[in-house]
GUDRENFI-654256 format. One record per residue (C-alpha): residue number from 1; residue in one letter; x, y, z. Coordinates in nm, 3 decimals, decimal comma, always signed. Layout:
REM GUDRENFI-654256
R  resi  resn       xx       yy       zz
R   NUM     a        X        Y        Z
...
END
This chain:
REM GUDRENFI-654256
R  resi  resn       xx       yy       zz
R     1     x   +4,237   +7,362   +0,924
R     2     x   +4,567   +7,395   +0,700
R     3     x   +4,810   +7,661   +0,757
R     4     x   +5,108   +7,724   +0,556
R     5     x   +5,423   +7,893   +0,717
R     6     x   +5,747   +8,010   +0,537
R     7     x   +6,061   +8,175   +0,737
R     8     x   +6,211   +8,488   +0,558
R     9     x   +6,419   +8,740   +0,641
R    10     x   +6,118   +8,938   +0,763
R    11     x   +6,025   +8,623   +1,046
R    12     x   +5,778   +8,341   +1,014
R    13     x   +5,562   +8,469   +0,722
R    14     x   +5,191   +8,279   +0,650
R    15     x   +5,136   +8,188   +0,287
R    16     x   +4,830   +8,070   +0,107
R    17     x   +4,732   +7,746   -0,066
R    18     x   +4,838   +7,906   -0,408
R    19     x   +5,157   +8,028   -0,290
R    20     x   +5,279   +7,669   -0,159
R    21     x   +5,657   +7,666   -0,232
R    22     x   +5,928   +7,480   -0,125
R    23     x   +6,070   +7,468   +0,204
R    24     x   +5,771   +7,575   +0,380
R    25     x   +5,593   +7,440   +0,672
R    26     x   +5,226   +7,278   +0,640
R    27     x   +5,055   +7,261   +1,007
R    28     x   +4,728   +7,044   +0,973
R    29     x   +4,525   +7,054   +1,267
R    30     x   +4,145   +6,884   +1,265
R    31     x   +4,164   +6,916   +0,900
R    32     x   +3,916   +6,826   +0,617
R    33     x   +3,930   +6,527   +0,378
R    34     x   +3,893   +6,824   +0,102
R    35     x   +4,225   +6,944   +0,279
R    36     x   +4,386   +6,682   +0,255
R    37     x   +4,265   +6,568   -0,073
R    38     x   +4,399   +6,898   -0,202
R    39     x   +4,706   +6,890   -0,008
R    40     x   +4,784   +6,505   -0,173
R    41     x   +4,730   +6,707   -0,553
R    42     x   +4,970   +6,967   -0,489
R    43     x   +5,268   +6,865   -0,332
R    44     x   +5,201   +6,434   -0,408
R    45     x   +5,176   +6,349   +0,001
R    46     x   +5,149   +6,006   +0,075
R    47     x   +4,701   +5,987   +0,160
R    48     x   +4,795   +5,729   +0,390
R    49     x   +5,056   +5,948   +0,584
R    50     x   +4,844   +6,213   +0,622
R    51     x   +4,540   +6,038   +0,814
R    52     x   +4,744   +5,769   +1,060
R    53     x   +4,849   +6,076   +1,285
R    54     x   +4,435   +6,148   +1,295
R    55     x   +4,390   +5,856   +1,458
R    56     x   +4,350   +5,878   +1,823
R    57     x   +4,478   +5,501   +1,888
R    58     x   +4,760   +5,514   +1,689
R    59     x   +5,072   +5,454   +1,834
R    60     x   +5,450   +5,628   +1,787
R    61     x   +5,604   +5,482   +1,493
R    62     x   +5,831   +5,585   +1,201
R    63     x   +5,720   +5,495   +0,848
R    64     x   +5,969   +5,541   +0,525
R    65     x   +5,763   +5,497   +0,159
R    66     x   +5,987   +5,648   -0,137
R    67     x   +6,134   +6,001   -0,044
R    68     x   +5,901   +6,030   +0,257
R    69     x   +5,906   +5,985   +0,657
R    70     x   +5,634   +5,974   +0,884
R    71     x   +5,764   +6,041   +1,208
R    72     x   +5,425   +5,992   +1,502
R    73     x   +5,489   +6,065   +1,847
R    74     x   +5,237   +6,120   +2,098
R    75     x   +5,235   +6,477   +2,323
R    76     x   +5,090   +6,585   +2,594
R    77     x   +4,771   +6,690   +2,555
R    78     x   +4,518   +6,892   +2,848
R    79     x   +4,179   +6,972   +2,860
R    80     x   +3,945   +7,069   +3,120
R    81     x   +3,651   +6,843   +3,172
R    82     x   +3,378   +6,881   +3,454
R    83     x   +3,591   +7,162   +3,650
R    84     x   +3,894   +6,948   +3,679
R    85     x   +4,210   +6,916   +3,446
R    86     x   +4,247   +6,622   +3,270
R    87     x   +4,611   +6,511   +3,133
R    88     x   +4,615   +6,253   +2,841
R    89     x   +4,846   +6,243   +2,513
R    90     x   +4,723   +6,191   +2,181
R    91     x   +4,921   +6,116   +1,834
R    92     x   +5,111   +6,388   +1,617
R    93     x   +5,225   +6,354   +1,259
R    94     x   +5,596   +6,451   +1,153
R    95     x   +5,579   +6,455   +0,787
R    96     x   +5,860   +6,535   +0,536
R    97     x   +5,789   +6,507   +0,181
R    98     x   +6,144   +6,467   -0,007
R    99     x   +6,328   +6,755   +0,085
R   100     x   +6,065   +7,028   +0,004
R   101     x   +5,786   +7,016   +0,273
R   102     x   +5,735   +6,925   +0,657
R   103     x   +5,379   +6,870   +0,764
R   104     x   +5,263   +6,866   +1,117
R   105     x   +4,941   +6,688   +1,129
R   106     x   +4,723   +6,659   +1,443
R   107     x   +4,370   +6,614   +1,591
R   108     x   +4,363   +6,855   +1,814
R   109     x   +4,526   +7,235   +1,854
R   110     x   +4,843   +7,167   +2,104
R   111     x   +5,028   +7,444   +2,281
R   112     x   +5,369   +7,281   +2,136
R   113     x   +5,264   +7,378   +1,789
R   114     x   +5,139   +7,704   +1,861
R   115     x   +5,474   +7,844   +2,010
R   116     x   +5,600   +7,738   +1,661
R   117     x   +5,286   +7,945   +1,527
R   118     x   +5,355   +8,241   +1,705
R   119     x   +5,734   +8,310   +1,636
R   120     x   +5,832   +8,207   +1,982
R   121     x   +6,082   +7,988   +1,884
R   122     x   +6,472   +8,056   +1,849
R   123     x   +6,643   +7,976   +1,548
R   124     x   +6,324   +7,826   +1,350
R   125     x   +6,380   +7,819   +0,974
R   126     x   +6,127   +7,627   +0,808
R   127     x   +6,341   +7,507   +0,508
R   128     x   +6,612   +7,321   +0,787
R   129     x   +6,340   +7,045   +0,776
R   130     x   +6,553   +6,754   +1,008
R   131     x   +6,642   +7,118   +1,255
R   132     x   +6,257   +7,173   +1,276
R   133     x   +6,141   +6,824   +1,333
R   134     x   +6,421   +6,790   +1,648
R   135     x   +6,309   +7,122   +1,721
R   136     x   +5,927   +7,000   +1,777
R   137     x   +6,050   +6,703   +1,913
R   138     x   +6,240   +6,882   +2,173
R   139     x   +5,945   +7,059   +2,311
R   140     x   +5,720   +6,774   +2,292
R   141     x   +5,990   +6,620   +2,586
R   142     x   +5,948   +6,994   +2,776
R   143     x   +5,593   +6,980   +2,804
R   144     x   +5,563   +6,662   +2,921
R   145     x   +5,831   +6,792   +3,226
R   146     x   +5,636   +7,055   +3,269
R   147     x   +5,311   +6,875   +3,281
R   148     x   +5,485   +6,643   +3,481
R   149     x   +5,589   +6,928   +3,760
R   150     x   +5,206   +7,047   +3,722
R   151     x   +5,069   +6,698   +3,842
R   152     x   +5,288   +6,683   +4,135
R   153     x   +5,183   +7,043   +4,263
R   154     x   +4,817   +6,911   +4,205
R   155     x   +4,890   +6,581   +4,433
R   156     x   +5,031   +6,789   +4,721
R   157     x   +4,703   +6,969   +4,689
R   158     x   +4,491   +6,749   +4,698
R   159     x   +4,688   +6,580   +4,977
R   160     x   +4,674   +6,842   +5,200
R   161     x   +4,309   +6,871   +5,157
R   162     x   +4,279   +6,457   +5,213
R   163     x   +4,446   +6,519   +5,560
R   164     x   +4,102   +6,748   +5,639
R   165     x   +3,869   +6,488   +5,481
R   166     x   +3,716   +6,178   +5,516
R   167     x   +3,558   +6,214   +5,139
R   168     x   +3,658   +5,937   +4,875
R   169     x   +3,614   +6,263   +4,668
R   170     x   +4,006   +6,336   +4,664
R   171     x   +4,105   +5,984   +4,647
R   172     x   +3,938   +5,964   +4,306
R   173     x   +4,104   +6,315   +4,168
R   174     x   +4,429   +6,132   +4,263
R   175     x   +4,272   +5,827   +4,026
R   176     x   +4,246   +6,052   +3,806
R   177     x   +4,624   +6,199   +3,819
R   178     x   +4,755   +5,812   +3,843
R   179     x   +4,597   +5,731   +3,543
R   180     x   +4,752   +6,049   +3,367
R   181     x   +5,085   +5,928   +3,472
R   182     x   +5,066   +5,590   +3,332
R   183     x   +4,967   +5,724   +2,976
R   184     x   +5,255   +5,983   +3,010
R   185     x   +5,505   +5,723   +3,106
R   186     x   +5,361   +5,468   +2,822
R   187     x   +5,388   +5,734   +2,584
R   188     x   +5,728   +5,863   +2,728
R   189     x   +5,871   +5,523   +2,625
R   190     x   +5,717   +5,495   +2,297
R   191     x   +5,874   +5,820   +2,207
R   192     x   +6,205   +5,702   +2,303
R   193     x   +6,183   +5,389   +2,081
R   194     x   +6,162   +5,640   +1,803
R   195     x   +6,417   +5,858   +1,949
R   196     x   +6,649   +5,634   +1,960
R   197     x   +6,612   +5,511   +1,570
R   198     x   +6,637   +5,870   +1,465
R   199     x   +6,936   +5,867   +1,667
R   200     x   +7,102   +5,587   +1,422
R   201     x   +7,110   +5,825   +1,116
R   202     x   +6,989   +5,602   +0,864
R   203     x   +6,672   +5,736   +0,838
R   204     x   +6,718   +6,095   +0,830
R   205     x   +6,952   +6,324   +0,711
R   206     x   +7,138   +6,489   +1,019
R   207     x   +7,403   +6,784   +1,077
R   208     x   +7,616   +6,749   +1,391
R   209     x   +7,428   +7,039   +1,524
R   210     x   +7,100   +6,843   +1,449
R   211     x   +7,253   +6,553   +1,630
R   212     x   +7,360   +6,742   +1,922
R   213     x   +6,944   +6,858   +1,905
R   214     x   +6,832   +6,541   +1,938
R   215     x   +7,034   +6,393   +2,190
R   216     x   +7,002   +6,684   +2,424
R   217     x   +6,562   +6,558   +2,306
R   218     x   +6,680   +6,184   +2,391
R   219     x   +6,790   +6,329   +2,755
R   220     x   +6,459   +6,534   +2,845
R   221     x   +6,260   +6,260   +2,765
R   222     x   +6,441   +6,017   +2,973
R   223     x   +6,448   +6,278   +3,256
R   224     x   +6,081   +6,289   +3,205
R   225     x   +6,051   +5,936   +3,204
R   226     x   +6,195   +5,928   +3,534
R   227     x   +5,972   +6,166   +3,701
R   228     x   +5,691   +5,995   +3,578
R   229     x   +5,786   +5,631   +3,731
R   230     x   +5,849   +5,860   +4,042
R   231     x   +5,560   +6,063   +4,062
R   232     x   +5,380   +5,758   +4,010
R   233     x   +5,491   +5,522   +4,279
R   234     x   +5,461   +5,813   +4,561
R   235     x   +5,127   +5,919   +4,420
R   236     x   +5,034   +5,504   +4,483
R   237     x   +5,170   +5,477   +4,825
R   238     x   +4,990   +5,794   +4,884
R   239     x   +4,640   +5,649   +4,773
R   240     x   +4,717   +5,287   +5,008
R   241     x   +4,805   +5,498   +5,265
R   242     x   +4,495   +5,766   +5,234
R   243     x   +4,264   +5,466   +5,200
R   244     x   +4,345   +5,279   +5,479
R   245     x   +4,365   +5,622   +5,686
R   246     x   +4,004   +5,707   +5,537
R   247     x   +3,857   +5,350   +5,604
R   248     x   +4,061   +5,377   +5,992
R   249     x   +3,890   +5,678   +6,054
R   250     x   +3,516   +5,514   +5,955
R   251     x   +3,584   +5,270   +6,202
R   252     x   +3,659   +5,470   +6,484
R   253     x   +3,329   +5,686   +6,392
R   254     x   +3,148   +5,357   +6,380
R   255     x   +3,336   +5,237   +6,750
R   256     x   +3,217   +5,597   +6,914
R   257     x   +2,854   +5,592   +6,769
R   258     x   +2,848   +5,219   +6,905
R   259     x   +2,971   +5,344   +7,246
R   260     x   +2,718   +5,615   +7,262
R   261     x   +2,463   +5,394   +7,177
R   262     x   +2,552   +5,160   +7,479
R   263     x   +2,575   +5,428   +7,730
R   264     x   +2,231   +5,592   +7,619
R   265     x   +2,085   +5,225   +7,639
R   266     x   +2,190   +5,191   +8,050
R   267     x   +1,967   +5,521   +8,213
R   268     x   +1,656   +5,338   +7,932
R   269     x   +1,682   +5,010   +8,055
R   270     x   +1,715   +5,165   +8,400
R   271     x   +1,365   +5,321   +8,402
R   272     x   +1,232   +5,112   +8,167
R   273     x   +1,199   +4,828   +8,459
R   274     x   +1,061   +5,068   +8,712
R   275     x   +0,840   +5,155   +8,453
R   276     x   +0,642   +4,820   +8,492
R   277     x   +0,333   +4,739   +8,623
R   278     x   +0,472   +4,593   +8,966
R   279     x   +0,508   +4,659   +9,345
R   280     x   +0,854   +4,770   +9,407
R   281     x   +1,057   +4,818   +9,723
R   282     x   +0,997   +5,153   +9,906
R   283     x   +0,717   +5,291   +9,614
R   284     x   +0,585   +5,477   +9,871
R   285     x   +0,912   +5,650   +9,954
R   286     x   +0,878   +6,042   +9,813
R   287     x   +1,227   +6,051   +9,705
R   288     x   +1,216   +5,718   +9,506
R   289     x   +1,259   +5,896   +9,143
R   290     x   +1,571   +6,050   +9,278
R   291     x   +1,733   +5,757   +9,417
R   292     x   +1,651   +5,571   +9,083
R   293     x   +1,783   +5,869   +8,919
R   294     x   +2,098   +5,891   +9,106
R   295     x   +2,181   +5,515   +9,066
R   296     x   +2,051   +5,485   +8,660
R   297     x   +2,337   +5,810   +8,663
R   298     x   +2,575   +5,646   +8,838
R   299     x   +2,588   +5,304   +8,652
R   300     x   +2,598   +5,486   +8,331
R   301     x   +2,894   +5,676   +8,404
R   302     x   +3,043   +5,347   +8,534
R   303     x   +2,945   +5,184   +8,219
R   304     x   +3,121   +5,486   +7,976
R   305     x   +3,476   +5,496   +8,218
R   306     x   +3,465   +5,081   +8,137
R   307     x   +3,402   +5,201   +7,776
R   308     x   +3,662   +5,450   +7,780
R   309     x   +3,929   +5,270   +7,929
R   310     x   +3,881   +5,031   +7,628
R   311     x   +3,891   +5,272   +7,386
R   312     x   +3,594   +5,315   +7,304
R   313     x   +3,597   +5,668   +7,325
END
């Protein structure tokens, strides 16, 4: 899908494929190789720079050919798979051709571009092409804090319900959420690598207020890097701990089934032997079964105090 977006006086106005002008903004999301075929004929984008962001493996870069810059970052990117939320990032395409055009290319629709989409951000002028890519940039870092902040909410929940469980059910959810933080933080630093080029000013050209932009960007991604390596080493202890608390709790389960076991085996051995085939003292007494009854009930209790002062029980 292509979508063309110009600022005016009026707000963030949509214009079609034969109104393409200058200083608009071209989002590509999923798109077509007849979109981007057509999109190479009008406005003479590098074919090249328009696919790499498409790719799901590619990594954060920044690529200079002529009087164009392919900026790639990856983002935050959730989904819901199965009845559970799944956090991964994927690649997105910063493209700006000369000084006309800026093309956001990506493989999937993300929340950061659609706030751009629907007028929800301050001060966006498509034609202030470094403002807009610092701009996108910017909110790339915020979503991954507040992705970040989401993840930890979800690990005290599913904490809280470990403490009622003996499952390995939760133990894999917080698999699942480790994982998520160590392709946040590997993305997190990939991002700053680029950051900190743009940062240089020799490959774009910047305004102090730009600069200001993208240092305040630089900081919120750091942050976020932070909170990452921290939410990351509790959420670890957490899962040693959990395990060894699940696999503690199996063993006492196993210890009190092998106690029971023991005591049920005394009263059956018990009557087992007076079960037998023989002559045994006093058979002719009346009250025989009780006195074997009393005694079998008396040696198993002794048996299960021995048991329980060895805690057993």
């Amino acid at each position: 899908m292509m979508e063309i977006f110009k600022t005016s006086e009026h707000g963030l106005e949509t214009l079609t494929v034969d109104t393409i002008e200058k200083g608009c903004w071209i989002n590509l999301t999923e798109p077509s190789e007849e979109e981007l075929d057509k999109l190479t004929q009008l406005i003479g984008a590098e074919p090249t720079f328009l696919r790499d962001p498409l790719d799901v493996e590619e990594k954060p870069r920044i690529d200079t050919e002529d009087d164009q810059i392919l900026i790639i970052v990856d983002i935050p990117y959730v989904y819901e798979d199965d009845k559970s939320i799944k956090f991964e990032t994927l690649p997105m395409g910063l493209l700006q051709v000369r000084d006309d055009y800026i093309i956001t290319i990506c493989s999937k629709q993300v929340p950061v571009l659609e706030r751009f989409r629907n007028g929800q951000i301050k001060n966006l002028y498509t034609y202030k092409k470094t403002r807009f890519i610092f701009q996108v940039l910017y909110h790339v870092a915020k979503d991954y804090l507040k992705y970040l902040k989401h993840i930890d909410k979800k690990s005290e929940f599913i904490e809280n319900s470990l403490y009622k469980s003996m499952r390995n059910k939760e133990l894999y959810k917080m698999m699942e959420l480790s994982k998520s933080l160590v392709y946040f933080t590997t993305s997190l630093k990939s991002n700053e690598t680029v950051l900190e080029r743009l940062l240089s000013g020799k490959l774009i050209k910047m305004y102090e207020e730009d600069q200001d932009l993208l240092e305040d960007t630089i900081i919120e991604n750091k942050q976020a890097i932070e909170m990452a390596n921290i939410y990351s080493s509790i959420l670890s202890g957490m899962m040693d701990a959990f395990a060894s608390i699940i696999s503690n709790n199996q063993n006492m389960v196993m210890k009190f089934l092998a106690a029971i076991t023991i005591v049920l085996s005394v009263p059956n051995v018990i009557f087992s032997f007076f079960g037998q085939n023989f002559e045994w003292p006093f058979t002719g007494n009346p009250f025989m079964w009780l006195y074997v009854t009393v005694g079998s009930i008396a040696i198993t209790l002794f048996v299960a105090f021995i048991l329980y002062r060895r805690d057993m029980f």
